[in-house]
VOTI-675513 format. One record per residue (C-alpha): residue number from 1; residue in one letter; x, y, z. Coordinates in steps of 0.05 Angstrom, whole numbers, plus 32768, in hexadecimal, padded with zeros to 4 digits. Example, Ala and Ser with C-alpha at 12.3 -4.5 7.8 and 13.67 -1.06 7.14 Angstrom:
REM residues 2
<n:1	res:a	xx:80F6	yy:7FA6	zz:809C> $
<n:2	res:s	xx:8111	yy:7FEB	zz:808F> $
REM end
This chain:
REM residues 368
<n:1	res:x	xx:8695	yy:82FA	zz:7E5D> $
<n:2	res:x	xx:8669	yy:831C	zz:7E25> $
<n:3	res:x	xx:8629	yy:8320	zz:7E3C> $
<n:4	res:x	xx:85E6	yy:8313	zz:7E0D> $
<n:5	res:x	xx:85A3	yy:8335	zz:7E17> $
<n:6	res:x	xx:8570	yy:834B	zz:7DE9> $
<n:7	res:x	xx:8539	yy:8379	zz:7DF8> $
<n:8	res:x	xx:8506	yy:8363	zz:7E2B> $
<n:9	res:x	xx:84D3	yy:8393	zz:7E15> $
<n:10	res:x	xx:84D4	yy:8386	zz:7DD4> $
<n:11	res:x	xx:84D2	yy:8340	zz:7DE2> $
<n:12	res:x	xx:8492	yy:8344	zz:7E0B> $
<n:13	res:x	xx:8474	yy:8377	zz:7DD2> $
<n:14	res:x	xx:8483	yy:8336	zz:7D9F> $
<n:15	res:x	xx:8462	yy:8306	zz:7DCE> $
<n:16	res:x	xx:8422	yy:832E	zz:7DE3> $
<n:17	res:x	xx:8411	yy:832D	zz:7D96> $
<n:18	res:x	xx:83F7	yy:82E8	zz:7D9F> $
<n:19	res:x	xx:83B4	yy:82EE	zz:7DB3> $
<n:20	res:x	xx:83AE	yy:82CF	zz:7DF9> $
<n:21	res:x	xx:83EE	yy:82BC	zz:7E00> $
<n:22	res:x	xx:8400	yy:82DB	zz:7E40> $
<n:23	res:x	xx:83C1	yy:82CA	zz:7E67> $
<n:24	res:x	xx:83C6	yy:8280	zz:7E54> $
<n:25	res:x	xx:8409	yy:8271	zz:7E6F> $
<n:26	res:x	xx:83ED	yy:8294	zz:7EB2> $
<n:27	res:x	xx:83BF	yy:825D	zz:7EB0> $
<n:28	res:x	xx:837C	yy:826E	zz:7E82> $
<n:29	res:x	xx:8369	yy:8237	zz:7E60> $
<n:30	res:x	xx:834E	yy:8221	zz:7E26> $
<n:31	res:x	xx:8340	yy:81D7	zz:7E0E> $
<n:32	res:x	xx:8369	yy:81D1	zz:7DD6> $
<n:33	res:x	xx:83B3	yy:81F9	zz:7DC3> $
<n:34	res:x	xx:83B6	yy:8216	zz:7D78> $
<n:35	res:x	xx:83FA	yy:821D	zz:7D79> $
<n:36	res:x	xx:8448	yy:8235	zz:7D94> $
<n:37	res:x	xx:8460	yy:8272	zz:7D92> $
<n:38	res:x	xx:84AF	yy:826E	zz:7D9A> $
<n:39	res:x	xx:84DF	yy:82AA	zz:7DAD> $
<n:40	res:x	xx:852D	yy:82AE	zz:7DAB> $
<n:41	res:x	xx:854E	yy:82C5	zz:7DE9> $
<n:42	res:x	xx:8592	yy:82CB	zz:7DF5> $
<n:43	res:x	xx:85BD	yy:828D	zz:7DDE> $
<n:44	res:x	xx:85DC	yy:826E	zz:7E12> $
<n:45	res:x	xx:8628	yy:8289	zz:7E1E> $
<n:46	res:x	xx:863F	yy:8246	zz:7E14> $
<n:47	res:x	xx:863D	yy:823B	zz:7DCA> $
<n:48	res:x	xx:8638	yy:81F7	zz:7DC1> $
<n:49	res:x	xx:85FB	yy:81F9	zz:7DEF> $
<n:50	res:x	xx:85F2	yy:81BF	zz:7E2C> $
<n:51	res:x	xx:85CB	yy:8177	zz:7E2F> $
<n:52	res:x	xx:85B7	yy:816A	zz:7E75> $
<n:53	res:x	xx:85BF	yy:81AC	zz:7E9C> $
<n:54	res:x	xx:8597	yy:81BD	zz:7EDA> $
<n:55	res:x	xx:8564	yy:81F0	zz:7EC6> $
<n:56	res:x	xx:853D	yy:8221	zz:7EF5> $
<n:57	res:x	xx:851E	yy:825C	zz:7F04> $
<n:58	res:x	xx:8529	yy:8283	zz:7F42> $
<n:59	res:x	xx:8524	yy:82CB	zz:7F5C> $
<n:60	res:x	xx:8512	yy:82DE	zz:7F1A> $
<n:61	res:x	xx:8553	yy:82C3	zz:7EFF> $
<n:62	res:x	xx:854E	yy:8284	zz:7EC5> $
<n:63	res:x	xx:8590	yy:8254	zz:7ED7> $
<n:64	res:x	xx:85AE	yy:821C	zz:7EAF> $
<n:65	res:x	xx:85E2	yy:81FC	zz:7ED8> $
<n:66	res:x	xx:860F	yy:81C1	zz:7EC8> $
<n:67	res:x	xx:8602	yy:8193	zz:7E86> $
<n:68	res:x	xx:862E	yy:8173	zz:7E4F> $
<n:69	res:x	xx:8644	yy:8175	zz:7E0C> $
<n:70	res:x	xx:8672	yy:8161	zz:7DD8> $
<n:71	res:x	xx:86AD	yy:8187	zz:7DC3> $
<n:72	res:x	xx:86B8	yy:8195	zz:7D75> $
<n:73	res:x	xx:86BA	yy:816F	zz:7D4A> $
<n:74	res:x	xx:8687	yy:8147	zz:7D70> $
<n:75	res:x	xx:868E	yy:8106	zz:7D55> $
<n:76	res:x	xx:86D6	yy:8105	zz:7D6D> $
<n:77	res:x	xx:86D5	yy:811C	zz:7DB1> $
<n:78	res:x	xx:86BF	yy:8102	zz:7DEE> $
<n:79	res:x	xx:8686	yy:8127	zz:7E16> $
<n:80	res:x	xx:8697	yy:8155	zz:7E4E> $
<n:81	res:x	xx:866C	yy:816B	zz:7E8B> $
<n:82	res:x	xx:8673	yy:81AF	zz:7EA0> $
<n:83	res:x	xx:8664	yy:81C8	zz:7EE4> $
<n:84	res:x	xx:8657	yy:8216	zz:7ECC> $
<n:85	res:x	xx:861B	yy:823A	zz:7EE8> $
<n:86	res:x	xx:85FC	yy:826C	zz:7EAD> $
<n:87	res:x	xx:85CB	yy:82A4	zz:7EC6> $
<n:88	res:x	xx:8595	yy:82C9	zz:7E99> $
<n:89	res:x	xx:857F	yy:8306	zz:7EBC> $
<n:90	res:x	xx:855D	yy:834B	zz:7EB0> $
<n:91	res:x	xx:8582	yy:8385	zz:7EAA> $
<n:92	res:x	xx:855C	yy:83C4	zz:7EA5> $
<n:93	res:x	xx:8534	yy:83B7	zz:7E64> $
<n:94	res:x	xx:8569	yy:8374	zz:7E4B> $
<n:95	res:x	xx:856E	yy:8332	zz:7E55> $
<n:96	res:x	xx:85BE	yy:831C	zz:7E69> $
<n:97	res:x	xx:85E1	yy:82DD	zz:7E6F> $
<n:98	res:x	xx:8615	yy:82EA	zz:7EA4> $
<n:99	res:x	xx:8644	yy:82B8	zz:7ECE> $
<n:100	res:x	xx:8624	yy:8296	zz:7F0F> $
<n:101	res:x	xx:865D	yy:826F	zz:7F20> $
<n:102	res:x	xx:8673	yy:8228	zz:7F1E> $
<n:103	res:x	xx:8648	yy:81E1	zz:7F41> $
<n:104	res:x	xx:867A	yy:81BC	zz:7F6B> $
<n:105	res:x	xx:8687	yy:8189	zz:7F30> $
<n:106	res:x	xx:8677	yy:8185	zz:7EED> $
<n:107	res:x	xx:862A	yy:8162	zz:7EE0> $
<n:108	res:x	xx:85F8	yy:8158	zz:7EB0> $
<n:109	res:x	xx:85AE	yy:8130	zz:7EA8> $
<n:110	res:x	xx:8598	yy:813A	zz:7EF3> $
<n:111	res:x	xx:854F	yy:8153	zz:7F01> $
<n:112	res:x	xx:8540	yy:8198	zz:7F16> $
<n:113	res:x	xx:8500	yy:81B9	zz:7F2F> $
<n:114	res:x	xx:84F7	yy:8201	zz:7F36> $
<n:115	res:x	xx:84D8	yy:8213	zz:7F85> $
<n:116	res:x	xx:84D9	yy:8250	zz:7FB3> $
<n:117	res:x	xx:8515	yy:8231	zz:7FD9> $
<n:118	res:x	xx:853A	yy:822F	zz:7F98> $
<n:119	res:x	xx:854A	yy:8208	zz:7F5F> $
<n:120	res:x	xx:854B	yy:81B7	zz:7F74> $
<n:121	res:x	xx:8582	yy:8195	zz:7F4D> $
<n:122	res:x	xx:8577	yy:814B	zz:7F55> $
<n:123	res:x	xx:85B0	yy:810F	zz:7F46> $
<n:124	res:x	xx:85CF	yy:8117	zz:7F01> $
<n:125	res:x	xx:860F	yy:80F4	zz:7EEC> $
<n:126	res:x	xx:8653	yy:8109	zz:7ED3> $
<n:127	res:x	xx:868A	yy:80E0	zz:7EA7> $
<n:128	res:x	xx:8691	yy:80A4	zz:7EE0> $
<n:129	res:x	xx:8656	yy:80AB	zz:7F15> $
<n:130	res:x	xx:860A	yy:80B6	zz:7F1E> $
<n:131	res:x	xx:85F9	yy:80DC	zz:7F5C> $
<n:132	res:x	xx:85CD	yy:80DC	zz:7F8E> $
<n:133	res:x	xx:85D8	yy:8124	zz:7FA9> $
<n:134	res:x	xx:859A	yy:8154	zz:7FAB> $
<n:135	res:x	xx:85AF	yy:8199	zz:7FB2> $
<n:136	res:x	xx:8584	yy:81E0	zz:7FAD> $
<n:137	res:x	xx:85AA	yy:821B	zz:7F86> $
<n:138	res:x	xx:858C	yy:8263	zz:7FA8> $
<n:139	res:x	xx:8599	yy:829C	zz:7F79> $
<n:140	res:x	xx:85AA	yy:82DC	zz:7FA2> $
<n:141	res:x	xx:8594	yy:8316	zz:7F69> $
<n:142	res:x	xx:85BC	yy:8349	zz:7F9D> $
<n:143	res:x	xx:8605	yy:8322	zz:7F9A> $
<n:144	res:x	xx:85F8	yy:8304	zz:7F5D> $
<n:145	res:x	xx:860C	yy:82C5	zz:7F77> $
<n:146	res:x	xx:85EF	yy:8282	zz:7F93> $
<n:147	res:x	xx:85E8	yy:825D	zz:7FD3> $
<n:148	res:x	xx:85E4	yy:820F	zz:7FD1> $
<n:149	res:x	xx:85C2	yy:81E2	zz:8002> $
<n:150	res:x	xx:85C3	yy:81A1	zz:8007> $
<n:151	res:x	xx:857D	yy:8176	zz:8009> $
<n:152	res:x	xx:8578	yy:8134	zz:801D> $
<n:153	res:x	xx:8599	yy:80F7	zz:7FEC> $
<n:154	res:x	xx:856A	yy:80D3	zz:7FB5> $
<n:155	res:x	xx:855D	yy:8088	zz:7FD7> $
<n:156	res:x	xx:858D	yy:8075	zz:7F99> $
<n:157	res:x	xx:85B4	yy:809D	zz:7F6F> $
<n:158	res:x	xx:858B	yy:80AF	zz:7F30> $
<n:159	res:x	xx:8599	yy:80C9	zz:7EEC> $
<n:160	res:x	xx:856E	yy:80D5	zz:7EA9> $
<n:161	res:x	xx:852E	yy:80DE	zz:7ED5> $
<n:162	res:x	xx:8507	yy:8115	zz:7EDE> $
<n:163	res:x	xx:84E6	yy:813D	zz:7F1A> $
<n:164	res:x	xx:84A2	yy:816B	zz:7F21> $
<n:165	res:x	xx:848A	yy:8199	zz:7F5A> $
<n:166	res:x	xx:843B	yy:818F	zz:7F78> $
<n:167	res:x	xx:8434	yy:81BE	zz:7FB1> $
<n:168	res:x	xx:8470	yy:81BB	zz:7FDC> $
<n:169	res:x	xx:8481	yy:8170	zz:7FC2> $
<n:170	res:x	xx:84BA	yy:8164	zz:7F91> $
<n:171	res:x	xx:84AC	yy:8127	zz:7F6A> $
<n:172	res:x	xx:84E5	yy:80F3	zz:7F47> $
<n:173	res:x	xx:84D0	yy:80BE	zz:7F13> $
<n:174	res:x	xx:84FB	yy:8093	zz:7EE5> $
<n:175	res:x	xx:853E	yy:8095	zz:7ED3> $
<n:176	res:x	xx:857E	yy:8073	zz:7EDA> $
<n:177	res:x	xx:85A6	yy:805A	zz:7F19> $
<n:178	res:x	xx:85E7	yy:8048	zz:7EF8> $
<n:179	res:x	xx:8608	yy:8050	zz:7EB4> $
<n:180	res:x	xx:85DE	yy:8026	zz:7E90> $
<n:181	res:x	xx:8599	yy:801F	zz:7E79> $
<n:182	res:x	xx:8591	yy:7FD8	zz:7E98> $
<n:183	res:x	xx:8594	yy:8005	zz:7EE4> $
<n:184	res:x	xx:8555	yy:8027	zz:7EC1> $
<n:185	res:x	xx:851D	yy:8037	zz:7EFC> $
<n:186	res:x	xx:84D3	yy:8032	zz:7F0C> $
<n:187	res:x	xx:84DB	yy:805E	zz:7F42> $
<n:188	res:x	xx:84B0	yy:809B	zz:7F61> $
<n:189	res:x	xx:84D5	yy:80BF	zz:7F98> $
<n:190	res:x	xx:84AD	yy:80FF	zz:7FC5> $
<n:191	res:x	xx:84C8	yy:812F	zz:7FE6> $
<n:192	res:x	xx:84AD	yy:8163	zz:8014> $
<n:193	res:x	xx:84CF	yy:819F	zz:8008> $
<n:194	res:x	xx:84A7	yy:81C3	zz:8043> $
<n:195	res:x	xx:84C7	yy:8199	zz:8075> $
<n:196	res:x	xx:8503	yy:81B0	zz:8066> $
<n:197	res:x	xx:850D	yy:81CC	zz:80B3> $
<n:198	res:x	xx:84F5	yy:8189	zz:80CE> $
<n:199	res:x	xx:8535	yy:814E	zz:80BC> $
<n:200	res:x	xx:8507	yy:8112	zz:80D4> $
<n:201	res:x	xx:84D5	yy:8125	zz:809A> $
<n:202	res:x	xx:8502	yy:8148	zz:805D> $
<n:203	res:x	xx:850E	yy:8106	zz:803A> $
<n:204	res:x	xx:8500	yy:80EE	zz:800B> $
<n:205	res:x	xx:84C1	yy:80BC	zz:8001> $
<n:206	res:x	xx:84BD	yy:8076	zz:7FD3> $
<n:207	res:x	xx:847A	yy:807A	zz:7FB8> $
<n:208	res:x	xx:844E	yy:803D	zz:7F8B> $
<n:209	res:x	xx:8483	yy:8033	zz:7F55> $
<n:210	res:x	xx:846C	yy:8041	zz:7F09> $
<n:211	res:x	xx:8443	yy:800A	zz:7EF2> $
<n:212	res:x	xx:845A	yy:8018	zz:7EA7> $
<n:213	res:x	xx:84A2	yy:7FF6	zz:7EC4> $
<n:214	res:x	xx:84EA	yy:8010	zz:7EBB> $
<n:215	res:x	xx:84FA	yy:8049	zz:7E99> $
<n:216	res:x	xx:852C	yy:807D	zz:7E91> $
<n:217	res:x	xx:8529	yy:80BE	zz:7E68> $
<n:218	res:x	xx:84DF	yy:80C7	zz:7E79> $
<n:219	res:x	xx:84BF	yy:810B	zz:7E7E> $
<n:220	res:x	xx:8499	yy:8123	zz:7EC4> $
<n:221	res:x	xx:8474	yy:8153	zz:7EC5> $
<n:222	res:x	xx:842D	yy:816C	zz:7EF8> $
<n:223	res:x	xx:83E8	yy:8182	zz:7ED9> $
<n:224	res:x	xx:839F	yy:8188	zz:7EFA> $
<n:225	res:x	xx:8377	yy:814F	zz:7EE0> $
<n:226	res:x	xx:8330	yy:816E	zz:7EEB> $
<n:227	res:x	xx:8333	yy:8158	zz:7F30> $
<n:228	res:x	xx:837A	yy:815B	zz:7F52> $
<n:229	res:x	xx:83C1	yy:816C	zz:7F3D> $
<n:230	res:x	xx:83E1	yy:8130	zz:7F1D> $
<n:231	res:x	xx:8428	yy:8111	zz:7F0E> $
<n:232	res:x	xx:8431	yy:80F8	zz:7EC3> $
<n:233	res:x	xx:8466	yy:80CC	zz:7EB3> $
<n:234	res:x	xx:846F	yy:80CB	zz:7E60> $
<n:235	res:x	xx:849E	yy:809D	zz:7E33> $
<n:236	res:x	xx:84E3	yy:8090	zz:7E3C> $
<n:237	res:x	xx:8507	yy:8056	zz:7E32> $
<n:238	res:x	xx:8522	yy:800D	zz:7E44> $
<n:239	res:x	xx:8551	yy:7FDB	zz:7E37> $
<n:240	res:x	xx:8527	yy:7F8E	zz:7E37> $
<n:241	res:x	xx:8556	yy:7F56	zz:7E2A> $
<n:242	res:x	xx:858D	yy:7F7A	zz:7E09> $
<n:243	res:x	xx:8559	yy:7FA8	zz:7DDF> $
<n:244	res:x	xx:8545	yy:7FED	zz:7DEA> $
<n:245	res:x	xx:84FA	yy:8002	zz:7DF0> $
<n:246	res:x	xx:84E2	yy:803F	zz:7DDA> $
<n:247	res:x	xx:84A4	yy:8050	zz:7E0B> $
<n:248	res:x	xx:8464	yy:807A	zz:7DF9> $
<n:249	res:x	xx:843D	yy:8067	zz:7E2C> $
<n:250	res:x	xx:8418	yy:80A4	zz:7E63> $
<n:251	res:x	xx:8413	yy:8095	zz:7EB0> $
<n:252	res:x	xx:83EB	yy:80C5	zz:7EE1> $
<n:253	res:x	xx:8400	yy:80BD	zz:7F2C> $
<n:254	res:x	xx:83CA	yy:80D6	zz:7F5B> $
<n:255	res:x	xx:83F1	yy:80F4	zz:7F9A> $
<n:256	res:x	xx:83AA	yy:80F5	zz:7FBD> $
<n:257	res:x	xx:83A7	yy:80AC	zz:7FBC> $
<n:258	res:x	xx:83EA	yy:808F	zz:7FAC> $
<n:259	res:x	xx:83CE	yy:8070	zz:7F70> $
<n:260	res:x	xx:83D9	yy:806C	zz:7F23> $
<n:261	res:x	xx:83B9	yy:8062	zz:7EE5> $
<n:262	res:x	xx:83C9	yy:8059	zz:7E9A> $
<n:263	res:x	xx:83B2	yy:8090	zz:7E6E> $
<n:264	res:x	xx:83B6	yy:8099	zz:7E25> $
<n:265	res:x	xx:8400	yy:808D	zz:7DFF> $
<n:266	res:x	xx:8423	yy:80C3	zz:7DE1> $
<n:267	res:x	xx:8425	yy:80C3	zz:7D90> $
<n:268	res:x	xx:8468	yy:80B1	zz:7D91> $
<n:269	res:x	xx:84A5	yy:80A6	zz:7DC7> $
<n:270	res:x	xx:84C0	yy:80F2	zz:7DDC> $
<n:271	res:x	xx:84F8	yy:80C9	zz:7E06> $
<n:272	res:x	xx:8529	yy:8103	zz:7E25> $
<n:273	res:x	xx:84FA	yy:813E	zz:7E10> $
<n:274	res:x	xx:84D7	yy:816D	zz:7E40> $
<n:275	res:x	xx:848D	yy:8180	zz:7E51> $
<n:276	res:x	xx:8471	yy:81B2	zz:7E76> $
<n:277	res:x	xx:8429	yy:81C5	zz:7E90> $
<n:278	res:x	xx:83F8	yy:81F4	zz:7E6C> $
<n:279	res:x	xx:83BD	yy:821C	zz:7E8F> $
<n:280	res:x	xx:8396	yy:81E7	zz:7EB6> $
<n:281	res:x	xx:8391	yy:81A7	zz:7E8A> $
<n:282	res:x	xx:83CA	yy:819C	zz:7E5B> $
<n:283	res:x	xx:8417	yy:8185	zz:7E57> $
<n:284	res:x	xx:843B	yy:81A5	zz:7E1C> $
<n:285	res:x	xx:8475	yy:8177	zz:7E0E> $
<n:286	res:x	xx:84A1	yy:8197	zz:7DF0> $
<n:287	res:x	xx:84D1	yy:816A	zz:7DD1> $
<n:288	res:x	xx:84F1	yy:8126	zz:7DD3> $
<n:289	res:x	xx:850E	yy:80EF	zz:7DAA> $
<n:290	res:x	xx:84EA	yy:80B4	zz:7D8B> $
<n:291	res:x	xx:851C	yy:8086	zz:7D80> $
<n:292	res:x	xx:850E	yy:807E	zz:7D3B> $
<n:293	res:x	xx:855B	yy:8091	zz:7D29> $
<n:294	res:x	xx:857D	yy:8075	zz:7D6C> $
<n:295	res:x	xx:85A6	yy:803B	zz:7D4D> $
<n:296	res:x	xx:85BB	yy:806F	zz:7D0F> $
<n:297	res:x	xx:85DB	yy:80A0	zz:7D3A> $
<n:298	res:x	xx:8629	yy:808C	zz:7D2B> $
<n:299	res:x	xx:8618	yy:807D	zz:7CDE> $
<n:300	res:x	xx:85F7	yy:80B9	zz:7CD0> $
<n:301	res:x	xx:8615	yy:80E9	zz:7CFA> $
<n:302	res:x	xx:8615	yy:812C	zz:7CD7> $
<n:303	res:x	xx:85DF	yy:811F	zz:7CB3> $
<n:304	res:x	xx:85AB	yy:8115	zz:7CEE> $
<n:305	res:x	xx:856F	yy:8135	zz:7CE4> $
<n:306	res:x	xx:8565	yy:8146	zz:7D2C> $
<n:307	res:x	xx:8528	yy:8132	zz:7D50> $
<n:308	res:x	xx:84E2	yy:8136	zz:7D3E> $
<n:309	res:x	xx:84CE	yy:8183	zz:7D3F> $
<n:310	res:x	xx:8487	yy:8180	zz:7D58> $
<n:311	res:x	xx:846E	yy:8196	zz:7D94> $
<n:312	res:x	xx:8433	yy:8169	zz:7DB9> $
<n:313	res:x	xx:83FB	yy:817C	zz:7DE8> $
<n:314	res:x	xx:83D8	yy:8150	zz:7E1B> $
<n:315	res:x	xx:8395	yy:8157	zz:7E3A> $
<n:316	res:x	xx:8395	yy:813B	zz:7E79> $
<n:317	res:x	xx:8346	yy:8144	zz:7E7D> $
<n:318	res:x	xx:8335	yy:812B	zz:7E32> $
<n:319	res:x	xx:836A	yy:80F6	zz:7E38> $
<n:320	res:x	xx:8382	yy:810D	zz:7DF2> $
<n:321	res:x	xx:83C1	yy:8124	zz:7DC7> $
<n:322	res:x	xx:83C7	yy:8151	zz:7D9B> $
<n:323	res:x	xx:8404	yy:817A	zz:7D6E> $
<n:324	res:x	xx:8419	yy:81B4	zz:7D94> $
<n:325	res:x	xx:8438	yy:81D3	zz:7D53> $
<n:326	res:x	xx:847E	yy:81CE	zz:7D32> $
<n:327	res:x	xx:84BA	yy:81E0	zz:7D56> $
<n:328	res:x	xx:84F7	yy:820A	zz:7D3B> $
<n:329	res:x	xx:852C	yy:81D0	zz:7D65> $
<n:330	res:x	xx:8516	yy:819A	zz:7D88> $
<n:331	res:x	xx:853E	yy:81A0	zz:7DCC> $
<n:332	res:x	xx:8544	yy:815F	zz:7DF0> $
<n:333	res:x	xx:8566	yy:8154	zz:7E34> $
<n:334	res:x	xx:8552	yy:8190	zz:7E4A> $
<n:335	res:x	xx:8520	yy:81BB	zz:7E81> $
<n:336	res:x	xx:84E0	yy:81D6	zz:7E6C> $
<n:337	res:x	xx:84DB	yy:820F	zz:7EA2> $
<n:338	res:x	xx:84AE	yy:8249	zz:7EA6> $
<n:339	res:x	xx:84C2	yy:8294	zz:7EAE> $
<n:340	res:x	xx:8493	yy:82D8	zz:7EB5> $
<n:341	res:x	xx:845C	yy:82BB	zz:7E96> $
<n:342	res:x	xx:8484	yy:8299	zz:7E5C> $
<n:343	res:x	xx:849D	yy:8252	zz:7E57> $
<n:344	res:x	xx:84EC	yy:824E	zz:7E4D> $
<n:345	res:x	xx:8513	yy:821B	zz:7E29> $
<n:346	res:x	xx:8562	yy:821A	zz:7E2A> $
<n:347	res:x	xx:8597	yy:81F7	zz:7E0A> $
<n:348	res:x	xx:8595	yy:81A7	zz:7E03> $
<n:349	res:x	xx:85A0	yy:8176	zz:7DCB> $
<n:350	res:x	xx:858B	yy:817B	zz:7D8C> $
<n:351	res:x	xx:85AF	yy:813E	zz:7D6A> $
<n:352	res:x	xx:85DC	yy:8106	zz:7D80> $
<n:353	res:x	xx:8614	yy:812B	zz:7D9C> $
<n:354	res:x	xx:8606	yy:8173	zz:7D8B> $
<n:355	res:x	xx:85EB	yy:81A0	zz:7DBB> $
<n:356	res:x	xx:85C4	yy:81E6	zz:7DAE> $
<n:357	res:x	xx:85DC	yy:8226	zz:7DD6> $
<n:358	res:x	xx:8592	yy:8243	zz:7DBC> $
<n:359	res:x	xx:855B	yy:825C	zz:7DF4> $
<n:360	res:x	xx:8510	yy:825F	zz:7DDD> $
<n:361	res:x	xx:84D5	yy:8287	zz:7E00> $
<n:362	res:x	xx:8492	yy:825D	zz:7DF0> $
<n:363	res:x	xx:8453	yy:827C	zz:7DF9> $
<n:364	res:x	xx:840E	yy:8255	zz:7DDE> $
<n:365	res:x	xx:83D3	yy:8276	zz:7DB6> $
<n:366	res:x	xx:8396	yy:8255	zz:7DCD> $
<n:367	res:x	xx:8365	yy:823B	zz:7D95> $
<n:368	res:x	xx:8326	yy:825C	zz:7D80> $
REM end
């Protein structure tokens, strides 16, 4: 296997020319974002790049596990799911892609969540089922090698949806329990990830469904609201009577008190995308799809554009959106994660059928 690295150094000497940059992905805040500041890193050692994979950080190791693509030429080829585990790790003053291993099947479009146990990796699907496994992948920096445990099973098998991490408590909303988008969820599932030792208490929770209704290829993701760390539950989509719906709408879920409440919509859908939190009071998304192209796909292939290339920022105190910036790709069906002090975006979809092998580091200026 070749390996790719660039220079971590001179990465980090690129990145702490943006004034601020640093300190506000350690959490400074500031109450508006000026703009994203986006890195190459190594490409992915896959070159078509991955839809769907399992991303995570853990022992200071970023791992993209599992996902799909299409084989070329893409529009005449069916899509594959791969069960190969890629590692990006330090080596002296490099970054290197080198070979974890394999999952024990091929799968793509689970959740994952990043915790001190591991990376989660939650349901997902392949070419003919959707599971409801739950498994943790431990990355051993000494062997250079993983250890897999399972967790408990979802309540129902779940893909498309997305997962977030408050405290110890791994979080599921949306997504899909069958093939389809009619088995499309309004589900929120907890689990307790610090009872792990006790079985009569590590499983996993139903909690106040969504009152937005079903969706599926929603984004999750936790923020402090001013007063409490918060759930948010963003866009996505449904099928109604035969049609799809493209969803902007925002829902907060209160763990405190079990409760939701509507906040503002979105500007536009960012089905499929990926968000992230930002110092104490915003959600970067990103991001996502708006479904203004979705029946196109098969006539225009080729000649996509791709997806909307702007980023978004929410303030979960102001209740307000704003543009985050332009974005070299916009990834879709992909994991936001963060890594020493950066935020870290791999692979995904950047059109109908093609995938991206690219990796971006994201750091944010604040405004002044």
């Amino acid at each position: 296997m070749n390996a790719s690295h660039v220079s971590w150094p001179m990465l980090g000497i690129m990145l702490a020319m943006i004034s601020g940059s640093a300190a506000l992905c350690r959490g400074e805040d500031s109450p508006t974002i000026a703009a994203l500041e986006w890195q190459p890193l190594p490409e992915l050692p896959d070159e078509l790049g991955v839809a769907g994979p399992f991303v995570g950080v853990h022992n200071d190791a970023l791992i993209v596990a599992g996902g799909a693509n299409f084989p070329r030429p893409v529009w005449g080829t069916d899509k594959i799911w791969h069960d190969r585990i890629h590692v990006l790790i330090r080596a002296g003053e490099q970054l290197q892609w080198i070979d974890g291993g394999t999952l024990t099947r091929p799968i793509a479009y689970g959740a994952t969540v990043s915790t001190p146990d591991g990376i989660v990796c939650i349901g997902g699907n392949d070419a003919a089922n959707t599971f409801d496994a739950v498994f943790v992948l431990r990355w051993n920096s000494q062997t250079r090698k993983f250890e897999r445990r399972d967790y408990p099973k979802l309540p129902r098998p779940c893909v498309y949806g997305q997962a977030a991490l408050i405290g110890d408590v791994i979080y599921l909303a949306g997504g899909q329990s069958g093939s389809g988008l009619d088995s499309a969820m309004d589900n929120l599932w907890s689990l307790d990830s610090s009872a792990r030792n006790d079985p009569a208490q590590f499983q996993w929770h139903e909690l106040p469904a969504c009152p937005g209704g079903r969706r599926a290829f929603n984004l999750t993701v936790a923020q402090h609201n001013g007063q409490e760390d918060c759930l948010y539950v963003i866009s996505g989509r449904r099928e109604v009577a035969g049609t799809i719906e493209f969803l902007d709408d925002v829902w907060e879920f209160s763990p405190a008190t079990e409760s939701w409440r509507q906040r503002s919509s979105a500007p536009r859908c960012v089905m499929a995308g990926t968000s992230i939190g930002l110092g104490k009071r915003h959600l970067l998304v990103l991001g996502g799809a708006d479904g203004t192209l979705f029946d196109r796909s098969d006539a225009l292939r080729d000649d996509h554009p791709g997806f909307p290339r702007q980023a978004l920022a929410y303030d979960t105190i102001s209740d307000s959106w704003s543009s985050a910036g332009s974005m070299p790709q916009n990834q879709v069906t992909t994991v936001a994660v963060r890594w020493n002090n950066r935020i870290i975006l791999p692979s995904g979809e950047v059109r109908p059928r093609v995938r991206t092998p690219k990796v971006w580091s994201i750091t944010a200026s604040p405004k002044r």
